[in-house]
N, C-alpha and C positions, 0 to 999 in steps of 0.2 A: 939649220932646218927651218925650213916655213910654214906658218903659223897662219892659216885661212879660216876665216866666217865661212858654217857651213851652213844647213836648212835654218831657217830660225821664220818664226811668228809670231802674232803677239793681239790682243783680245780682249775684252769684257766677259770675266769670266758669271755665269749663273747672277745674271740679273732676273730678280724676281720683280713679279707685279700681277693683281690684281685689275680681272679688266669688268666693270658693272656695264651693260648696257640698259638702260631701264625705257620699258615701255609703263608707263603710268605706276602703277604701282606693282607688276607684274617685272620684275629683274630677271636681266639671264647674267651670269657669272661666269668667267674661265678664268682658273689661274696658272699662270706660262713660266717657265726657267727660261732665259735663253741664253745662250752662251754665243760670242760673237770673235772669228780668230780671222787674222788679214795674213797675207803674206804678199809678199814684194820687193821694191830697194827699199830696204830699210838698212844698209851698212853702213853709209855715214852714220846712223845712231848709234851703232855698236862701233865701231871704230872711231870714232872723231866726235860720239857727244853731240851730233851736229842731227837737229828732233825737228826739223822742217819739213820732212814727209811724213811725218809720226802724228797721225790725226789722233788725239789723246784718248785712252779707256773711258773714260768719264763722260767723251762726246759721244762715244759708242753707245753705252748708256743710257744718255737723253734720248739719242737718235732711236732705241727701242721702245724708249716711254711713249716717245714724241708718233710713231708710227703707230703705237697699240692706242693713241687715243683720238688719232686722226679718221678714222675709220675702225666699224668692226674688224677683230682680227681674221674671223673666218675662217678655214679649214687652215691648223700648223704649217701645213707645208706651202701653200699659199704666201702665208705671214713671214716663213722663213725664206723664201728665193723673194721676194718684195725687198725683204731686208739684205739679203745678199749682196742683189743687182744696186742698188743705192749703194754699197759700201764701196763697190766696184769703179761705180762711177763718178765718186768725187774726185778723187787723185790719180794721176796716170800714174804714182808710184806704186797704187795698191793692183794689183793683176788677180790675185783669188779671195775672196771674201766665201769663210765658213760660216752658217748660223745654226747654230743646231738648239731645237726648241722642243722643251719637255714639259708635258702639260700633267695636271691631277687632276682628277674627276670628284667633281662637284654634284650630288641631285637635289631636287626640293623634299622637305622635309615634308612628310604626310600628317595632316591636321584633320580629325575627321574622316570624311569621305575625300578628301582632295588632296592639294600640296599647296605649299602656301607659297604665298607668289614671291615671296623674298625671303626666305628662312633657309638655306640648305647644312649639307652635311656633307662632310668627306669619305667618296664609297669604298676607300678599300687602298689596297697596297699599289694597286695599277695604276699606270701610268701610260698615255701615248707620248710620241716621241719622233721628232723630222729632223733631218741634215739634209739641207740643200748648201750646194756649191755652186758657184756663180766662176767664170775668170773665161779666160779667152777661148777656149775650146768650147764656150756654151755655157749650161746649166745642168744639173746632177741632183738627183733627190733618192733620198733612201728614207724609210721610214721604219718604225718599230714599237713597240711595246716594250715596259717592264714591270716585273713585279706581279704576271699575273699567276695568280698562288691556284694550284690545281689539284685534285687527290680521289684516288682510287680505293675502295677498301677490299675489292675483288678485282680480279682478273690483269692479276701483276704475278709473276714468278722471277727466281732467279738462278738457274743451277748451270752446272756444266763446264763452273770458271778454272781457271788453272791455278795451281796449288802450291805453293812455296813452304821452307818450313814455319815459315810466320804466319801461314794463313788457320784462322780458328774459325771464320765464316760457314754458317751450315747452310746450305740447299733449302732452298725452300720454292713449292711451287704454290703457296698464297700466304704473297703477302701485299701490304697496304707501300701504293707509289705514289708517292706525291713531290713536288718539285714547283720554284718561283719561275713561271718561264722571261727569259729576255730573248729578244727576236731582234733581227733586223733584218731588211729588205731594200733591198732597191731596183726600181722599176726600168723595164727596155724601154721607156715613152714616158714624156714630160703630156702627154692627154690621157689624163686620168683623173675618174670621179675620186677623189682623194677617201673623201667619207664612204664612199660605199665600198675602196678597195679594202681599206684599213676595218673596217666590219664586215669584210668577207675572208679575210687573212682570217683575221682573229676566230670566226666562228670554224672555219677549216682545220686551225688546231686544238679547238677545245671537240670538235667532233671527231676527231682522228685519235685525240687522245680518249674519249670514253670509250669508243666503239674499238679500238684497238686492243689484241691480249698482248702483252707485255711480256715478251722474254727477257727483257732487257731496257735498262734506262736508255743506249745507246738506241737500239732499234726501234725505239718508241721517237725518239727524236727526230731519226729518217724517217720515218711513218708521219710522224705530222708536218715537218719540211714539205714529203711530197706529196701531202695534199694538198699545202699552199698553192704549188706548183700547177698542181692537175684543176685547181677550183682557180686561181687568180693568173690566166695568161699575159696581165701588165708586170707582173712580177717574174723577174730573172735569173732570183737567186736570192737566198735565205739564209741566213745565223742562225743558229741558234746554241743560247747557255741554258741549263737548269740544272742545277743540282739538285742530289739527292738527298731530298729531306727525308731524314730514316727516324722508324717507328720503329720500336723494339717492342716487343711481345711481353708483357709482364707475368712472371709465373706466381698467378694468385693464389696457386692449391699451396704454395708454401706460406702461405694465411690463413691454413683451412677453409679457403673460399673457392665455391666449384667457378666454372667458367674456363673457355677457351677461348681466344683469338679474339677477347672483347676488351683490354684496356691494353693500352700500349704507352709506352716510353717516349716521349716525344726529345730527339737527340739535336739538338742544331749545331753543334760544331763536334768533333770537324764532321765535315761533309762531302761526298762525292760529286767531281764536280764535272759533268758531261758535256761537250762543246763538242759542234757539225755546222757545217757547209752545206747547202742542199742547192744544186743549179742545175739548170737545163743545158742537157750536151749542147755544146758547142759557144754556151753563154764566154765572155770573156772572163779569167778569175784573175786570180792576184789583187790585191789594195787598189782602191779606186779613194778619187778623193771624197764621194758621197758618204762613202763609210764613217 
C-alpha cells in the first residue's frame, strides 16, 4: 500500500504586538494578532528532513514586527494582503500565503471634559478581524467581527418547536435574547473603503437585530445576514455564529418577593448554538480560501 503527503502548511501561529504611533504627546494605539499560514513544496521537509524551502516561523514573525513598524498598519485588511503578497513573493516554493489579523479595541480614557492623549482602556469583548489570501489566482479578503455581545429584554419569543419525550422547554412569547455575534464576510471586489464597509456591516446587524421581532434565534440570524446584504453591495456573502446566551426567569414569589419577568438566571453553558450562510443568488458557495 502507498503512503502519500497530502494537504499540509505550516505558519506563525497568533503573533501578538503592540503598535504606538505618537504624534507629540497625543498616541494613537492598535493591538493586532496575526496569524501567518504558507502553503507550497514543502515535501522534501516532510519526507527527507531536507528545510531549504522552509523560510522558518520565527522569520514570519520578525517579518510581522518588521512591517507593523515600518509604516502605520492602517486599515487590517490592508496590513493583511501587504503581508500576504511579501510572503508570496520571497520563494517560488511558497504559492499561497494566508494572514489572518485580529485586532482589540483600544479608546482613550476620559479625564475631565476630554480624553487624555495617552491613557486608553479596553472596550469590550469585540474584536475586528481580516483573512486576506494572496497565491496565483490573485488576492482574496474576507473580513469579520467577534465577540460582539448583544441583548434584547423585549421583543424575542419562542414557541411552536417540536417536541420529543425529553423535551421540558415551555413556550414562551417574551423572553430576553441575547447572543456573542461572530461574523464573517467576504467581499465580490478587492476596491473597497475597508473602514466604512466594516462600520456599515456592523451597524446593519446591530439595526436588524433591535428593530427585528424574534421568533427565533435562527430567523433572527437570516434577518441580520440580509441586511448586510441589502445595506453593504461589496459584500457577497456572510457567516454567521451566535449562540444563545439563555436567561432564565427567576421565580421570586418563592421568596415571598412580588415581581415578574425582572431578575433572571444568567446560564452560560451549555448553550445553543445557531450557525448560517447568508449570500446573494448566484454568489459562488463552498470554502474559498479567504475564509
Amino acid at each position: 500500500m502507498a503512503i502519500v503527503l497530502g494537504e499540509n502548511r505550516y505558519g506563525k501561529a497568533e503573533t501578538r504586538l503592540l503598535r504606538v504611533t505618537r504624534h507629540g504627546d497625543r498616541h494613537e494605539i492598535r493591538e493586532l494578532t496575526v496569524g501567518v499560514s504558507l502553503e507550497g513544496d514543502f515535501a522534501a521537509a516532510h519526507l527527507r528532513g531536507d528545510n531549504s524551502a522552509v523560510l522558518p516561523t520565527d522569520s514570519q514573525k520578525n517579518t510581522v514586527y518588521a512591517f507593523a513598524a515600518d509604516r502605520p498598519v492602517g486599515e487590517i485588511e490592508d496590513f493583511a494582503l501587504r503581508l500576504a503578497s511579501h510572503f508570496v513573493s520571497t520563494s517560488e516554493a511558497i504559492w499561497r500565503a494566508t494572514v489572518h489579523v485580529d485586532e482589540r479595541p483600544w479608546e482613550r480614557i476620559e479625564v475631565g471634559e476630554g480624553r487624555h492623549p495617552h491613557a486608553f482602556r479596553l472596550a469590550g469583548e469585540e474584536r475586528r478581524q481580516t483573512r486576506a489570501v494572496v497565491d496565483e489566482a490573485g488576492a482574496r479578503v474576507a473580513a469579520g467581527l467577534d465577540g460582539l455581545v448583544v441583548l434584547k429584554s423585549a421583543g424575542s419569543e419562542f414557541r411552536g418547536f417540536a417536541r420529543d419525550r425529553y423535551t421540558t422547554l415551555q413556550e414562551t412569547s417574551d423572553r430576553i435574547l441575547a447572543t456573542a455575534v461572530t461574523a464573517r464576510w467576504r467581499f465580490a471586489t478587492l476596491d473597497v473603503d475597508w473602514a466604512a464597509s466594516f462600520a456599515g456591516v456592523r451597524a446593519a446587524l446591530l439595526r436588524r437585530f433591535a428593530g427585528h421581532h424574534s421568533l427565533s434565534l435562527q430567523q433572527t440570524l437570516y434577518e441580520m445576514g440580509k441586511a448586510v446584504l441589502e445595506a453593504q453591495p461589496e459584500v457577497a456573502e456572510i457567516r454567521l455564529s451566535m449562540p444563545n446566551r439563555h436567561h432564565f426567569e427567576v421565580d421570586v414569589a418563592a421568596f415571598g418577593v412580588a415581581g415578574r419577568h425582572e431578575v433572571f438566571q444568567i446560564a452560560d453553558r451549555p448553550y445553543g448554538l445557531i450557525e448560517g450562510t447568508v449570500r446573494r443568488d448566484g454568489a459562488p458557495g463552498g470554502p474559498t480560501p479567504a475564509w
